[in-house]
C-alpha positions in Angstrom: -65.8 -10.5 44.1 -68.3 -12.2 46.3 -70.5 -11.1 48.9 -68.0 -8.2 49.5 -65.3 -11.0 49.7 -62.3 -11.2 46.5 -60.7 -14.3 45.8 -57.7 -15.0 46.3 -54.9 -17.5 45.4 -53.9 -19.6 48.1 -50.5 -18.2 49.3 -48.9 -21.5 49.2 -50.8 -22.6 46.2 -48.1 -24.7 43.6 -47.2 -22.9 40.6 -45.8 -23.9 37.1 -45.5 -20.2 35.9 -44.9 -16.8 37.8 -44.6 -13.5 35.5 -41.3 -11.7 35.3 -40.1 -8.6 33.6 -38.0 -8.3 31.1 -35.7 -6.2 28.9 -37.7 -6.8 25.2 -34.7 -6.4 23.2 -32.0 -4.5 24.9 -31.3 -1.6 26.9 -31.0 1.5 24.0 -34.6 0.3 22.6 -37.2 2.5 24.4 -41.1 2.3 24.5 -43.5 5.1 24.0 -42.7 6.6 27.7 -39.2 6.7 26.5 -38.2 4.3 29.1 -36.3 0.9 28.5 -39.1 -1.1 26.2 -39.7 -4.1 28.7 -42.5 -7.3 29.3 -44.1 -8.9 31.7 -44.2 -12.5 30.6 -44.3 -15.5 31.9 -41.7 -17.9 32.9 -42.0 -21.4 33.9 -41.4 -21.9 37.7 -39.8 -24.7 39.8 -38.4 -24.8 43.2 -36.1 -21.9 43.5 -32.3 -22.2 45.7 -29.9 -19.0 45.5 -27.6 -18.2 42.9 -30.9 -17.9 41.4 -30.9 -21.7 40.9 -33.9 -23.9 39.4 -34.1 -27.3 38.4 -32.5 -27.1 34.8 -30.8 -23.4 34.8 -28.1 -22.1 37.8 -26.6 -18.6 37.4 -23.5 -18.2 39.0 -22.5 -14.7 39.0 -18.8 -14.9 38.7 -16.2 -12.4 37.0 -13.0 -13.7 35.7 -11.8 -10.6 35.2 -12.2 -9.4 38.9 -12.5 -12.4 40.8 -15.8 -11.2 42.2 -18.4 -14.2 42.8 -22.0 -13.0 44.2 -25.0 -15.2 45.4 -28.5 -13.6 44.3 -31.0 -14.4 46.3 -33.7 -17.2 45.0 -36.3 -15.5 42.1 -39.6 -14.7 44.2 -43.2 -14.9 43.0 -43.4 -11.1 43.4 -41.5 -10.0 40.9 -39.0 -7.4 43.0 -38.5 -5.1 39.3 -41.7 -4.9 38.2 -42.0 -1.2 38.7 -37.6 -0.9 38.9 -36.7 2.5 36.6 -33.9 1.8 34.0 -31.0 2.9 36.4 -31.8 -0.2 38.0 -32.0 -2.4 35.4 -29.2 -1.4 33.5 -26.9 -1.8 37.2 -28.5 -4.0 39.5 -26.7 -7.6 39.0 -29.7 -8.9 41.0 -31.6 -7.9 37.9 -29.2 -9.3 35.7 -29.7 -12.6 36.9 -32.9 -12.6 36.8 -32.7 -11.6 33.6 -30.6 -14.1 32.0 -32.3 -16.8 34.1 -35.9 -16.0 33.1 -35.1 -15.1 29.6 -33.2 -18.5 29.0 -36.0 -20.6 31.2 -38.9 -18.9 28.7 -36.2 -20.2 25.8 -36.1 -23.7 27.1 -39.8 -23.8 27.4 -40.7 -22.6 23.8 -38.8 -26.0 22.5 -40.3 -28.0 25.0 -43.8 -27.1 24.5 -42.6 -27.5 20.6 -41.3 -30.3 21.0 -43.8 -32.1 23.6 -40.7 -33.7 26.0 -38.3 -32.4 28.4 -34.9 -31.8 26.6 -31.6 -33.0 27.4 -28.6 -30.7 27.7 -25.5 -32.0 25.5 -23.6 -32.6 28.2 -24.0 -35.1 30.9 -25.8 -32.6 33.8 -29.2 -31.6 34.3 -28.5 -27.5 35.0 -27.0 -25.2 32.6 -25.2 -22.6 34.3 -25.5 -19.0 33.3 -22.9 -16.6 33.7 -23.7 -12.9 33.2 -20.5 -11.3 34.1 -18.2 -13.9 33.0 -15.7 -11.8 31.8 -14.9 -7.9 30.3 -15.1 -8.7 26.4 -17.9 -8.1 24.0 -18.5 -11.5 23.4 -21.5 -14.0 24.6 -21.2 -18.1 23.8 -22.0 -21.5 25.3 -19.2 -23.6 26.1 -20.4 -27.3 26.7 -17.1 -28.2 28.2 -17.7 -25.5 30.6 -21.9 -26.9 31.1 -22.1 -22.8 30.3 -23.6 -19.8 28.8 -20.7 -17.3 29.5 -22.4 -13.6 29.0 -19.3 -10.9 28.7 -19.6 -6.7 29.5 -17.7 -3.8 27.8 -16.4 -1.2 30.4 -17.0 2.1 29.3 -13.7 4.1 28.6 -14.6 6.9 30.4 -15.5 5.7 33.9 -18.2 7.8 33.8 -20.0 6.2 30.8 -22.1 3.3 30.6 -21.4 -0.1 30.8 -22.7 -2.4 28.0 -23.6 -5.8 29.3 -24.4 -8.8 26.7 -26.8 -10.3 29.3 -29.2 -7.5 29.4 -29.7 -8.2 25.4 -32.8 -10.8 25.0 -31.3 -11.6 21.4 -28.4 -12.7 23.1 -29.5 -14.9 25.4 -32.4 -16.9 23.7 -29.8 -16.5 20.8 -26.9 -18.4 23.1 -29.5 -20.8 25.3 -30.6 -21.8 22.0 -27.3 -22.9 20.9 -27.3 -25.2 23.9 -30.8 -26.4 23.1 -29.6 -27.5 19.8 -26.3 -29.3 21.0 -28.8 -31.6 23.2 -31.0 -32.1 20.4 -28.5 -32.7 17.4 -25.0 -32.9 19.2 -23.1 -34.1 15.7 -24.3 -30.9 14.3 -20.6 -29.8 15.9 -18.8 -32.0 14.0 -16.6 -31.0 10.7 -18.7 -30.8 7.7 -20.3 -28.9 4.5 -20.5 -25.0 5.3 -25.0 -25.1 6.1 -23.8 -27.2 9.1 -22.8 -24.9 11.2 -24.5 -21.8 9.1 -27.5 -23.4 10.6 -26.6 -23.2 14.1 -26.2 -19.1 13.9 -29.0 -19.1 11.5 -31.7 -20.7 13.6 -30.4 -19.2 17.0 -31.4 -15.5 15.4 -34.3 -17.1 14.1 -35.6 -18.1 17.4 -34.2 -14.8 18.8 -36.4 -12.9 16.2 -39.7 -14.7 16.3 -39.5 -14.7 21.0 -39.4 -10.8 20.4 -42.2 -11.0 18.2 -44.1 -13.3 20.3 -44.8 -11.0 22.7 -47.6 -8.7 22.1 -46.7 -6.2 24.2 -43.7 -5.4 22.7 -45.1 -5.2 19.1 -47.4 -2.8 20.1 -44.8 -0.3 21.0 -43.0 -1.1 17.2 -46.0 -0.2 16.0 -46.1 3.2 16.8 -48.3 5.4 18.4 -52.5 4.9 18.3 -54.7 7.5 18.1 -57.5 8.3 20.7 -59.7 5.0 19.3 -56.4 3.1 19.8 -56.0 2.8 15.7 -53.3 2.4 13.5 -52.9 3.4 9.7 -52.4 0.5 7.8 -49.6 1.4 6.8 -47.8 0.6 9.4 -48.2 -3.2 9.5 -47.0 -2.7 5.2 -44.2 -5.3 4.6 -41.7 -2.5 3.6 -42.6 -0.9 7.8 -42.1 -3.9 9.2 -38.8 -4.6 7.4 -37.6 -1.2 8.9 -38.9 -1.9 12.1 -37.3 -2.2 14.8 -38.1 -5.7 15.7 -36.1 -7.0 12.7 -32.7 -6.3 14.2 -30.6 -8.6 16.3 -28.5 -7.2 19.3 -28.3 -3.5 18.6 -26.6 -2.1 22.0 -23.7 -4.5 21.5 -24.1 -4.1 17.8 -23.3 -0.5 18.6 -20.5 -1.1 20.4 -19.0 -3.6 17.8 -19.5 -1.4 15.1 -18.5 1.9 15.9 -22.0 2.8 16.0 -23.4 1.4 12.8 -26.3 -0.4 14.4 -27.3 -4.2 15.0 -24.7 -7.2 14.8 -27.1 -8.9 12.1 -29.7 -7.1 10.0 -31.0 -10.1 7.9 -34.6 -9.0 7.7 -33.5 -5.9 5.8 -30.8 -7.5 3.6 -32.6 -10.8 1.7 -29.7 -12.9 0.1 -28.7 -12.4 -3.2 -30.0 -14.7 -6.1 -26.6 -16.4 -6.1 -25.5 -16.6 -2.5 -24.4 -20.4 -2.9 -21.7 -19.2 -5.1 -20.6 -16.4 -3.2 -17.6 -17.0 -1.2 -18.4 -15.0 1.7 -21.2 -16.7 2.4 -19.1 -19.7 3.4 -18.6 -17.6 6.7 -21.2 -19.2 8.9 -22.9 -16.4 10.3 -23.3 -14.4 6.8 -24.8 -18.1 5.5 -27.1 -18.3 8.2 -28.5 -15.2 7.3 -30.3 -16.4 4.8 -32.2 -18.8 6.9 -33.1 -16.0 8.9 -34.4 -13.8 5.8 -36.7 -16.7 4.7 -38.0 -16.7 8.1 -38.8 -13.1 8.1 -40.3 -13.4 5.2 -42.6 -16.5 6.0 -43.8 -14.4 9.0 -44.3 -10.8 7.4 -46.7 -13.1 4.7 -47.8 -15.1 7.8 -49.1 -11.9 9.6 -50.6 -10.2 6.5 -52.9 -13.0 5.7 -54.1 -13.1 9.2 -54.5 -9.4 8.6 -56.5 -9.7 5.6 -59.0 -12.4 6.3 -59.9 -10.4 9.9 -60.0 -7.4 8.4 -60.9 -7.6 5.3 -62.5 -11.4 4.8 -60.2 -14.5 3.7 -60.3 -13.6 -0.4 -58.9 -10.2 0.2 -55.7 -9.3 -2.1 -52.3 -8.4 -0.6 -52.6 -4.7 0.1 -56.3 -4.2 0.1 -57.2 -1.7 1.8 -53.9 0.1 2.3 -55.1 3.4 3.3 -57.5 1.9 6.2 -56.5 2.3 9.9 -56.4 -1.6 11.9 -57.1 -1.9 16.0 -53.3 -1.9 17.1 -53.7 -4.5 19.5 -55.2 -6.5 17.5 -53.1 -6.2 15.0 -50.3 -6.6 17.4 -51.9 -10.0 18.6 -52.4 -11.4 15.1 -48.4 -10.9 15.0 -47.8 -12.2 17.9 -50.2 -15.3 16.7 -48.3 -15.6 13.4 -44.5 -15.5 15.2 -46.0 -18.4 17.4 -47.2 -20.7 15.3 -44.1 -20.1 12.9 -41.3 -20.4 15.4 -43.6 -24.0 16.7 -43.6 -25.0 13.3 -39.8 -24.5 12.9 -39.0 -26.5 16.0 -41.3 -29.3 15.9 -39.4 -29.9 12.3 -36.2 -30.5 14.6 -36.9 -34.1 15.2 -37.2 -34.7 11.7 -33.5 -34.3 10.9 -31.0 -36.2 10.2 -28.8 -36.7 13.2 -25.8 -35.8 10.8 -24.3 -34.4 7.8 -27.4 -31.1 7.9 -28.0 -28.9 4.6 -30.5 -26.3 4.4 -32.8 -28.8 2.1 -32.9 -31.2 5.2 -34.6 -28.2 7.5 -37.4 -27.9 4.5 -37.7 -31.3 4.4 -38.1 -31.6 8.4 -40.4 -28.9 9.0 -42.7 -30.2 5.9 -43.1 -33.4 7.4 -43.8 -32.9 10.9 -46.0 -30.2 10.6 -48.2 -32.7 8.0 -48.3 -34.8 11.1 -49.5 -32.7 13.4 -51.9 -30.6 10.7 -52.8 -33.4 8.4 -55.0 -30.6 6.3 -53.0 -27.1 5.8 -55.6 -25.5 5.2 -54.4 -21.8 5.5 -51.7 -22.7 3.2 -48.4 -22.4 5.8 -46.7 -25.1 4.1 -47.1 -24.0 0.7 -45.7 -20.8 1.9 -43.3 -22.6 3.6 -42.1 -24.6 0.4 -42.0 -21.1 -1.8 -40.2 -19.1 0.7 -37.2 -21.8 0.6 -37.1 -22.5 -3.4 -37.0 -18.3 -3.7 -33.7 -18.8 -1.8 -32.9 -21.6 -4.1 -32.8 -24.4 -1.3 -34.9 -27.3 -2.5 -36.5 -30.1 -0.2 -34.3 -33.5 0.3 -37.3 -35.5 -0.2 -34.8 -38.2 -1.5 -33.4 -39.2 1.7 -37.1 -40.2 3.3 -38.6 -43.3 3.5 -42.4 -43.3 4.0 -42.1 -47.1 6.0 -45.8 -47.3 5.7 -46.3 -47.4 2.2 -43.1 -48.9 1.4 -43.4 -52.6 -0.4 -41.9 -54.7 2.2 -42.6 -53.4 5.5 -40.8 -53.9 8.4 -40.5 -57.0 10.6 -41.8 -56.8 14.4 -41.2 -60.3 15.4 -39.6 -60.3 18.7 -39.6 -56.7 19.0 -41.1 -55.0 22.6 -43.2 -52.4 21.1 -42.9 -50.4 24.5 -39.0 -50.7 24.0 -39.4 -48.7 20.5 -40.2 -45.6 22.8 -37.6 -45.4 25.5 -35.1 -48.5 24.9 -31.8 -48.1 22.7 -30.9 -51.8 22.5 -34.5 -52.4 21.6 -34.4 -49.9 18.6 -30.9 -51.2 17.7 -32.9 -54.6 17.8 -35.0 -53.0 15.2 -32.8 -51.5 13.4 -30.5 -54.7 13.0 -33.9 -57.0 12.3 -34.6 -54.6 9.6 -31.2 -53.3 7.6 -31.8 -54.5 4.5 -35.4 -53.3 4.2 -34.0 -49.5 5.8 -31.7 -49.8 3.2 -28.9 -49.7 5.9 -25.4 -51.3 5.3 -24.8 -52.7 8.9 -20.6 -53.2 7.8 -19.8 -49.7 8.9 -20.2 -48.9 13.2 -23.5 -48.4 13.9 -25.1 -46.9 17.3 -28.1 -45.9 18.2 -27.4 -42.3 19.9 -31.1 -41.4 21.5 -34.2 -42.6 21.5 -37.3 -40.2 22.7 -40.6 -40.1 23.4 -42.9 -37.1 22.1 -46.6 -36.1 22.3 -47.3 -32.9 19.7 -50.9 -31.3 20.1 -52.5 -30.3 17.4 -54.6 -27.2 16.4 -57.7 -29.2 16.9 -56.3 -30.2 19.7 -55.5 -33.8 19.4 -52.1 -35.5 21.1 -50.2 -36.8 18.2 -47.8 -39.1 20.1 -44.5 -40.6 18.3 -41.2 -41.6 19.2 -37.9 -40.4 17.5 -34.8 -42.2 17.4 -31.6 -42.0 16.2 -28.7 -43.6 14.4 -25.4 -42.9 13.7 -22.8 -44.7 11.4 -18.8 -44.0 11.2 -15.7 -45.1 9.1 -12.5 -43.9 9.4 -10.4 -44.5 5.9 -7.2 -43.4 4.7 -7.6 -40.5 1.9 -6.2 -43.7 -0.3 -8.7 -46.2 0.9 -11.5 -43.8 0.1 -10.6 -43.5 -3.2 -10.3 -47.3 -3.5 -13.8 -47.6 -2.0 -15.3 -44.7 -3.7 -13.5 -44.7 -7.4 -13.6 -40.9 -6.7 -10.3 -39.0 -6.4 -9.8 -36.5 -3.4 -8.3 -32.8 -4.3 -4.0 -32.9 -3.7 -4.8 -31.2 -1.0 -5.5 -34.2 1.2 -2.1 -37.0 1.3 -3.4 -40.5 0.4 -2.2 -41.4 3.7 -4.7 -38.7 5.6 -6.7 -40.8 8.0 -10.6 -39.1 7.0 -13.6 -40.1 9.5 -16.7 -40.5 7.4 -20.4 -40.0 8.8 -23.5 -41.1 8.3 -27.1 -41.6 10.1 -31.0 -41.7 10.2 -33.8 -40.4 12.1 -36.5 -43.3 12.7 -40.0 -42.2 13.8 -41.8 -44.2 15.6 -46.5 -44.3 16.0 -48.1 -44.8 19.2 -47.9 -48.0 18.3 -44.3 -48.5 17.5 -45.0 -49.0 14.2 -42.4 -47.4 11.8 -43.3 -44.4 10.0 -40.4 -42.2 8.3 -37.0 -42.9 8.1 -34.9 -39.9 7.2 -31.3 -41.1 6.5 -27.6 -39.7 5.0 -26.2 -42.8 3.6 -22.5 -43.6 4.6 -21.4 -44.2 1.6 -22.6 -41.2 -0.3 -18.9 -40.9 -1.6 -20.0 -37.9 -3.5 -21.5 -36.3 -0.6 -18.1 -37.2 1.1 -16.1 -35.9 -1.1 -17.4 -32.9 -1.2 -17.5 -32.8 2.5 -13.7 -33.5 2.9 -12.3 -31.2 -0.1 -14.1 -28.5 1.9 -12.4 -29.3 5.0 -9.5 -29.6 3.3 -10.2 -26.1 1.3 -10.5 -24.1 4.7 -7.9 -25.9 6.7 -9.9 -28.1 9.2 -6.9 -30.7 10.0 -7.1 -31.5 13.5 -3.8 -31.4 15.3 -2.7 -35.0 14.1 -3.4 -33.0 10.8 -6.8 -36.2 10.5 -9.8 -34.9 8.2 -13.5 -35.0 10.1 -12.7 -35.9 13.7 -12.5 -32.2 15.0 -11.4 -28.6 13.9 -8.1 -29.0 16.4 -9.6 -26.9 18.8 -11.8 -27.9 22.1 -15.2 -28.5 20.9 -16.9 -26.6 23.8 -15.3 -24.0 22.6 -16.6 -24.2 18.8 -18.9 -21.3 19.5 -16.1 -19.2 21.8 -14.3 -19.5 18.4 -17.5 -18.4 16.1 -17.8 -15.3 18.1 -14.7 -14.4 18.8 -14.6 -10.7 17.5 -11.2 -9.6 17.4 -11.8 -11.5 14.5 -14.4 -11.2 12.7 -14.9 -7.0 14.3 -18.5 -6.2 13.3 -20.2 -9.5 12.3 -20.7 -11.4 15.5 -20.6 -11.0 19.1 
């Protein structure tokens, strides 16, 4: 204030953010004024239309089950349930689509801000429409042939209970919009292959579900219990074991409630770490019970993360784990460090996204991806993330696939550029394919299977110094399709009786090229083609678990729509008590 005057914000000033309010996790989670726990955070901001509708999201408010279609009124500035008591949130379908809209914009923007770029959807539109009524069934999935996230309800069976609504669950929603983030990013992750595949689509969506919720501070505060007067904390409280039986380590617990007769969230991973064998277990083939133990890695990586931000503030940077155990910490500052540590580790587990291979994923190839584009970014690890990063993975057995990378830059014959538009490299598939073509034998690429390159994208990472690191990331895909009795001809490898020797098999393969500022080739992460033992154990699996599409092929498809892929994962009738 100035001169008696205060200042003020333009009313038609242009904004990139506004700050909305949200359900934290769901509806039955409460703060410490017993009240529905919510947070005021911020979500990015465009030019609002009805529906609400913004320049990548649309929700259309439309029940199959009823026929009733409603047009909400655009988002304001002024957030209209900021002060709203739970009544309202729980009913208002005004709320609800602000809800789902906000909640899957802040989603979005968490992989962009990653990611440095604007992300494509994996279908050819620019808006992704959310539906959070789309029909009376405890389910929630994106369908890409529908351009969809369709959010369903339960009616309660006595009209005078409650009504459970999946789109009123943040795990649900930044777990769904992140399935849709990942089909733009890595669309052949859909395809028929080796069970991590699609393990890692489940996994990483509760991954990113978990580490939102711990993001904001707000919300980890309330977990945290109760302060006393000084607004302190025992130590205790921020102990491993606590925060394994928090509350924050739970996925979807209203619906989880409803699915289970009451037996809590859908997926506890936090508070179930994988058994030393898991690999060899045969339930964990299912893909949601295998993407668990991504998800209990990640808890892991974060509960160290925290506690060694912990120690060095509290306690100086050489303090052991557990010093101090009977002290009392600041609880909002020990809530911030969280919220620092569930940052930077969800930005570290994106930014690895580019570095896959564009087919063919195992849990080794997320390791590998994270490793290397976080070295690029933070060229001197100097807290030791990585490290922790690389331990947390080989306690879970998964090693890194450092075998399928090729560091270009030291390699013994480089690349040739002649002819090539280095300003091409970054935007310009036929000037990559140029590349690519120029350079086969020195990629170690056999140019006599199909070969297309699928995207090529410009990035520009910041650093924590706070340097651009700019690069461009393209892809390549390769395809055969063989008879059973051709691969075995090819390969000198026989298939399981399972597969006829006249079963026409589509074989994959691919590579990941990044790109310098200058266009100068840096890492080429690649599944060769003709891995034949790789394929073999690909098809005998798809063989194993009956994936014959309905010309009874191996590899094309499951024989069901693929935008349905994740209608079928979560279909609960079933799988009762696993998924939504």
């Amino acid at each position: 204030m100035t001169d008696g005057v205060e200042y003020a914000e333009p009313a038609d000033e242009p904004r990139t953010h506004v700050t909305l309010r949200l359900i934290a996790q769901d509806p039955t989670v409460t703060g410490d004024d017993g009240r529905i726990l919510t947070a005021q955070v911020k979500v990015p901001w465009s030019r609002m239309e009805d529906g609400p509708r913004g320049a990548r999201l649309h929700v259309v408010d439309y029940d199959t089950a009823t026929g009733r279609y409603v047009k909400h009124a655009a988002l304001s500035k002024d957030d209209l349930y900021a002060s709203a008591d739970d009544q309202v949130l729980r009913t208002d379908a005004a709320f609800h689509a602000q809800h789902v809209y906000a909640t899957a914009a802040r989603t979005l923007a968490l992989f962009e801000t990653a990611l440095g770029r604007r992300l494509p959807w994996g279908f050819r539109s620019h808006q992704l429409y959310l539906v959070p009524h789309a029909f009376a069934e405890a389910n929630a999935y994106y369908s890409s042939d529908d351009h969809a996230l369709l959010f369903g309800y339960v009616p309660p069976p006595d009209p005078r209970g409650e009504t459970i609504y999946t789109c009123l669950s943040h795990d649900v929603v930044v777990h769904e919009t992140t399935h849709a983030v990942l089909d733009g990013l890595r669309g052949r992750f859909l395809e028929p292959s080796l069970p991590d595949q699609a393990a890692f689509h489940e996994g990483f969506a509760d991954i990113v579900a978990l580490l939102s919720v711990f993001s904001m501070r707000p919300v980890i505060e309330q977990a945290l219990g109760k302060p006393d007067k000084s607004g302190r904390i025992s130590r205790s409280r921020v102990q491993p074991r606590a925060l394994r039986a928090s509350m924050l380590a739970r996925v979807a617990e209203q619906i989880g409630n409803v699915l289970t007769q009451g037996r809590g969230a859908l997926r506890e991973s936090a508070l179930k770490p994988p058994p030393a064998d898991w690999a060899r277990r045969t339930e964990f083939l299912e893909p949601h019970r295998r993407g668990e133990v991504l998800v209990a890695i990640a808890f892991d990586l974060l509960i160290a993360i925290w506690d060694k931000r912990l120690r060095a503030l509290f306690w100086g940077p050489n303090a052991e784990p557990g010093a101090g155990r009977g002290m009392s910490v600041d609880r909002a500052r020990a809530a911030e460090e969280g919220a620092k540590a569930a940052s930077q580790l969800l930005t570290m587990l994106i930014r690895g996204l580019d570095y896959l291979p564009p087919v063919e994923f195992d849990f080794g190839d997320l390791l590998n991806a994270v490793l290397l584009a976080d070295h690029e970014v933070v060229p001197d690890d100097d807290l030791g993330y990585r490290r922790m990063l690389f331990d947390g993975f080989a306690k879970a057995g998964i090693e890194r696939s450092s075998a399928r990378v090729t560091d270009v830059l030291k390699a013994e014959l480089p690349p040739h550029y002649l002819g090539i538009n280095f300003a091409g490299l970054r935007s310009d598939r036929d000037e990559v394919f140029r590349f690519l073509w120029q350079n086969a034998r020195r990629l170690d690429i056999d140019t006599d299977y199909y070969t297309a390159i699928e995207s090529v994208l410009p990035t520009q990472r910041i650093g924590p110094d706070g340097l651009i690191v700019p690069e461009s990331v393209a892809t390549y895909v390769q395809m055969a399709d063989l008879t059973a009795r051709e691969f075995a001809e090819r390969s000198g490898l026989q298939l399981s009786p399972a597969i006829p020797p006249d079963t026409t098999v589509q074989l994959l393969g691919g590579g990941t090229l990044i790109f310098d500022q200058f266009g100068r080739l840096k890492l080429h992460v690649h599944k060769r083609l003709d891995d034949w033992r790789r394929q073999q154990r690909r098809l005998e699996h798809l063989a194993r678990t009956g994936r014959f599409d309905t010309k009874q092929r191996l590899g094309f498809s499951d024989g069901a729509a693929r935008g349905q892929t994740f209608a079928e994962l979560h279909r609960t009738e079933q799988r009762s008590g696993e998924e939504w």
